[in-house]
C-alpha positions, 0 to 999 in steps of 0.5 A, a space after each residue: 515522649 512526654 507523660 499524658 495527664 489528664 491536663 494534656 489528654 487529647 491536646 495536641 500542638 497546632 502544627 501537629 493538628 495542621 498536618 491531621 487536616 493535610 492528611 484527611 485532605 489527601 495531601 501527598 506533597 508539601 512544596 517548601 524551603 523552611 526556616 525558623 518560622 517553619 520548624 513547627 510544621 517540620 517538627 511535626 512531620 517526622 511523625 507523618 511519613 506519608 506526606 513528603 516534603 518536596 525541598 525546594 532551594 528558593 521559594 519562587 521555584 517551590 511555588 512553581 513547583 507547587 503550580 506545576 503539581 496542582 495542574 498535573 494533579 488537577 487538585 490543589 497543591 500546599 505551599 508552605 514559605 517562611 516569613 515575609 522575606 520568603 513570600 516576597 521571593 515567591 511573589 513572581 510565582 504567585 503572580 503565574 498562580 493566580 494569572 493561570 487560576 492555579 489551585 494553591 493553598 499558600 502559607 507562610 511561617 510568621 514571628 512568634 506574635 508574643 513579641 510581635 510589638 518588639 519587631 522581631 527579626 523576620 516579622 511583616 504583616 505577611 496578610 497584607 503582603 499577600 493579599 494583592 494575589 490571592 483569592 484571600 488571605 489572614 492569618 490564624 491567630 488560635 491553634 482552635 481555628 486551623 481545622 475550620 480555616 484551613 478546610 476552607 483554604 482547600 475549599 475555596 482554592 478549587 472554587 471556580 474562580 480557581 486560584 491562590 488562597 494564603 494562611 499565615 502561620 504564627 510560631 506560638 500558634 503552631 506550638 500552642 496546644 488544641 483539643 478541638 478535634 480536625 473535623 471531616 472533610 466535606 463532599 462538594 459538587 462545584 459543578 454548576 450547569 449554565 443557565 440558558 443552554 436551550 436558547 444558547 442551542 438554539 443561537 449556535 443551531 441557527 449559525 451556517 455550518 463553516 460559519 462558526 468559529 470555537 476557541 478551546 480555553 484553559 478552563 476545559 483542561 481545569 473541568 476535565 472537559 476535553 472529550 466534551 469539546 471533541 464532541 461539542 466540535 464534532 457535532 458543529 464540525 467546527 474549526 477548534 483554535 486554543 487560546 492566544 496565551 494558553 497554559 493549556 492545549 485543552 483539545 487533541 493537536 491531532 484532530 482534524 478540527 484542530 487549528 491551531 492556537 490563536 496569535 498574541 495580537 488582536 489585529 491577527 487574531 481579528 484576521 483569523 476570526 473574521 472569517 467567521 460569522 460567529 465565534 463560541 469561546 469556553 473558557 475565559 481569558 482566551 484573547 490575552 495581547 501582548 504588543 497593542 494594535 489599534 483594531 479589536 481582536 474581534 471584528 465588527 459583526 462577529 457575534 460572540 458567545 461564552 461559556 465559563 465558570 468565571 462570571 467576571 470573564 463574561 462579557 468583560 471586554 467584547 460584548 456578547 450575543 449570550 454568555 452563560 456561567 458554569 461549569 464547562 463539562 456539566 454544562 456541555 454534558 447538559 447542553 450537547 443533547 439540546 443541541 443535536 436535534 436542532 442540527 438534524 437538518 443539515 446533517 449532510 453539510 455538516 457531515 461534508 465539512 466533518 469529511 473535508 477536514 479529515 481529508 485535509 489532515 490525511 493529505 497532511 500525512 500523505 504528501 509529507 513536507 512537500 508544499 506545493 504538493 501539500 497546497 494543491 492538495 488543500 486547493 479544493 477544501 474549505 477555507 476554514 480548514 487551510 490556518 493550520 495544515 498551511 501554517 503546519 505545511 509552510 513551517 516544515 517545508 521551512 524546517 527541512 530546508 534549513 536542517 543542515 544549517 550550520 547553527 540550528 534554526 529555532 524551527 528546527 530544533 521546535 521540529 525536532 523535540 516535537 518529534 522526539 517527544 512524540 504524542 504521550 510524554 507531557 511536555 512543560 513549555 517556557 521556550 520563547 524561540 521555539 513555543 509557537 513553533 512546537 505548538 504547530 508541530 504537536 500531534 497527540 490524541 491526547 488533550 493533556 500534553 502540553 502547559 505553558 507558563 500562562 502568567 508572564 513571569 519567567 522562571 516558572 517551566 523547570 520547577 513546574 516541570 518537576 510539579 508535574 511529574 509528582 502530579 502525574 505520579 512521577 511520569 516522564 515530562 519534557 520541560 522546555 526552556 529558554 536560556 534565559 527563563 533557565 536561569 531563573 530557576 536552575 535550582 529545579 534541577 537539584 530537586 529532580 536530582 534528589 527526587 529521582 524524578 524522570 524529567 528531560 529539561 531541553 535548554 533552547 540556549 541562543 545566548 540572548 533575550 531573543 524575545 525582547 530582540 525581536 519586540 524591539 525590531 518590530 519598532 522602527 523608531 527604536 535607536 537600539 535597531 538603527 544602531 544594532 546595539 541591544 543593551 542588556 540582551 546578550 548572555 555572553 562574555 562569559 556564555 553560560 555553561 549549562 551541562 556545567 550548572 546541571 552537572 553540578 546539581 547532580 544531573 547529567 547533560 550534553 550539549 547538541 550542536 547538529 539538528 540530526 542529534 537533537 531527537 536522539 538525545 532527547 529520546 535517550 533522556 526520556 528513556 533513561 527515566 531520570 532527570 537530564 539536560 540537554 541544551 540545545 545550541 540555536 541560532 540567535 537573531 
């Protein structure tokens, strides 16, 4: 240890004043893959054992790991990436971020800025590099300005909008010496409650009951406002759809109301939200499209409301008969009691359709997988409750027939891991084969099972699996993925491996771009569907050996060709409490 004189009494190096700040921030993890630019910020660790660095092999599976840790812990997550060529890896993972609203604080180690006009190896102007997908970005030029910027890194990341924010980290800044001191950290109540909730009470009140339509987005999940929604339904006896694209099921897949989440095109979504004379969606960004159809997604004559705490989300591509801006828990605590009294007088038509979807789930249960029993079950109910027991009864009378395949059916294998998940265990989904389909089959009381990646980028449903599980204290998670999405970031596995983490990642493997397959043949104009020749889909000749690759990586893994072994195995990786594969072998186009 270096002799303290009165020169160097109470300066301490930038980076071990960065680590004081992360401490009094409650920082847990570190999600990283150092290199020299980093080392500072290593150095200084060895000294902070109660701040564990999560190693990542490559950096768009740290910032994944980050992602998934930030939504399991509900608090945001530190990255820390290593120079312009490392932010340039986690780019794609940045872009999943800021599409989901994810909280991360990113920074990235930069050249000493000493002999930045010589243009060092690994210097770039990392702020401009990073500034297209965060809140906002700079770089800290004086180890006196790390207490302030950082703080207001964490700050803002957590603000509604939620998302990214970057501070580039020189070398020289980490190693100069500071005396200014890391500062406390600040209460901040972000939950704002929305203006005109007595007239937005008053525009629901007037809606006939069955006539109303509510859409759960992801923001529900962010707020912690589920058993809000549950109420907020209850009361309306309203029909609950999640969103198109969700990173969340913000709302319990076994409630009566549940219906399911809506499709990826507008002219099936205009299909389902025509039945309604109104629909109230809390959340923004709950109608996303993938494939163009030439109708709105919300049909002529269907009035809309909003509640989010993203006023750029307002308004933005429907118009609107209110939209309000605020927190969705606090709004809704503040808006329920506004609402109930104006209902009072229909009480018993509410109390009907409440009584209805009940029944409706309860014949579900009862008449198991039998559809024609199931449909004359459902005949007399009302038609907003049919979408999801029909689409559940026709999936697992589908299901059934086709168990003893001889290559499982991607629907049976949705079935199957639905069943062996069960309703507790949090599940991490980036299976295109099989994610609309588990969708329907989940039956959990519980809001907080189930993310998806939300941003399109593949490659983000192993490393946020493991993000997941430090986030929820290292709980058990079922990551499921797609071939294809597996190999963007097979070095997920090393890190559950070395971290002991409880995860069961379930490859749905058909050997090809299924997704894009499908897109294409969708197309009838295509060549490539007249000619049954897909160029660039097909991951055979040489097929990928997935127990092989995990068990290089130190992860035990067995591959499933029957659909009657696919719940036990993924039951016995549950239990064994550490990290497995289990690939899954599925039929292909």
């Amino acid at each position: 240890m270096p002799i303290e004189t009165v020169e160097t009494a109470g300066r301490r190096r930038g980076a071990d004043l960065l680590v004081e700040v992360l401490r009094s921030e409650g920082v847990r993890y570190i999600f990283g893959n150092p290199g020299t630019t980093e080392l500072p910020l290593i150095d200084a660790l060895t000294e902070a054992p109660d701040i564990g660095y999560i190693l990542a092999l490559q950096e768009a599976t740290a910032v994944a790991m980050a992602d998934g840790y930030a939504q399991g812990a509900r608090r945001p997550a530190f990255l820390n990436l290593h120079t312009a060529g490392g932010l340039g890896h986690a780019m794609g993972g940045l872009v999943n971020s800021q599409v989901s609203g994810t909280p991360l604080v990113v920074t990235a180690g930069q050249q000493d800025l000493r002999h930045a006009l010589t243009d060092p190896l690994l210097m770039g102007d990392l702020v401009a590099i990073a500034d297209p997908v965060m809140k906002w970005a700079r770089e800290v030029t004086s180890p006196d300005q790390i207490p302030i910027l950082l703080r207001r890194a964490f700050h803002d990341a957590g603000a509604a909008p939620s998302g990214p924010v970057f501070l580039s980290l020189p070398m020289d800044v980490m190693e100069a010496m500071s005396a200014v001191p890391a500062g406390e950290t600040s209460t901040i109540d972000q939950r704002a409650v929305a203006g005109s909730l007595d007239r937005l009470a008053e525009k629901l009140a007037a809606i006939a009951p069955g006539r109303l339509a509510l859409i759960a987005g992801d923001e529900i999940d962010a707020s912690d406002a589920s058993a809000q929604m549950v109420a907020l339904a209850d009361l309306l006896a309203a029909p609950v759809y999640g969103s198109s694209w969700p990173a969340h099921i913000p709302f319990p897949t076994a409630h009566p109301l549940w219906a399911g989440n809506l499709p990826t095109r507008a002219d099936a979504i205009a299909d389902i939200l025509g039945r309604y004379d109104a629909v109230f969606a809390l959340g923004g960004k709950s109608l996303i499209t993938v494939l163009y159809s030439e109708v709105s997604a919300v049909p002529p004559g269907v009035q809309v409301f909003q509640l989010s705490a993203d006023v750029r989300d307002l308004g933005r591509t429907y118009a609107t008969c209110l939209s309000t801006v605020g927190d969705i828990r606090a709004s809704l605590d503040a808006l329920l009691p506004l609402l109930a009294p104006r209902l009072a007088d229909r009480a018993d038509a509410f109390e009907q359709l409440r009584s209805q979807a009940v029944t409706a789930r309860a014949e579900r249960r009862l008449l198991g997988t039998g559809l024609a029993a199931l449909m004359l079950g459902l005949a007399s109910l009302g038609r907003h409750l049919l979408p999801a027991a029909v689409s559940w009864g026709w999936l697992a009378a589908a299901a059934d027939a086709a168990f003893e395949d001889p290559v499982i059916a991607p629907l049976v294998a949705a079935r199957e891991v639905a069943r062996a998940v069960g309703a507790e265990t949090t599940i991490v989904d980036e299976a295109p084969a099989t994610l609309t389909h588990l969708r329907t089959f989940l039956d959990s009381p519980s809001a907080h099972q189930y993310a998806a990646m939300r941003g399109g980028v593949l490659g983000w449903g192993m490393p946020a699996a493991v993000g997941f599980s430090l986030g929820l204290d290292r709980a058990p998670v079922v990551c499921v993925v797609g071939d294809g999405a597996a190999l963007y970031s097979p070095q997920a596995l090393w890190t559950a491996a070395h971290e002991k983490l409880p995860v069961t990642f379930v490859v749905i493997n058909n050997a090809e771009y299924n997704i894009l397959k499908t897109f294409m043949k969708g197309q009838a104009h295509y060549a490539s569907v007249r000619a049954n020749r897909f160029i660039a889909m097909d991951l055979t000749d040489p097929r990928i050996d997935f127990p092989a690759l995990a068990a290089s990586m130190g992860v035990p893994a067995r591959r499933v060709t029957r659909a009657a072994d696919i719940a036990p195995a993924i039951e016995a990786g549950i239990r064994s409490g550490a990290a497995n594969l289990v690939e899954v072998v599925v039929r292909a186009t």
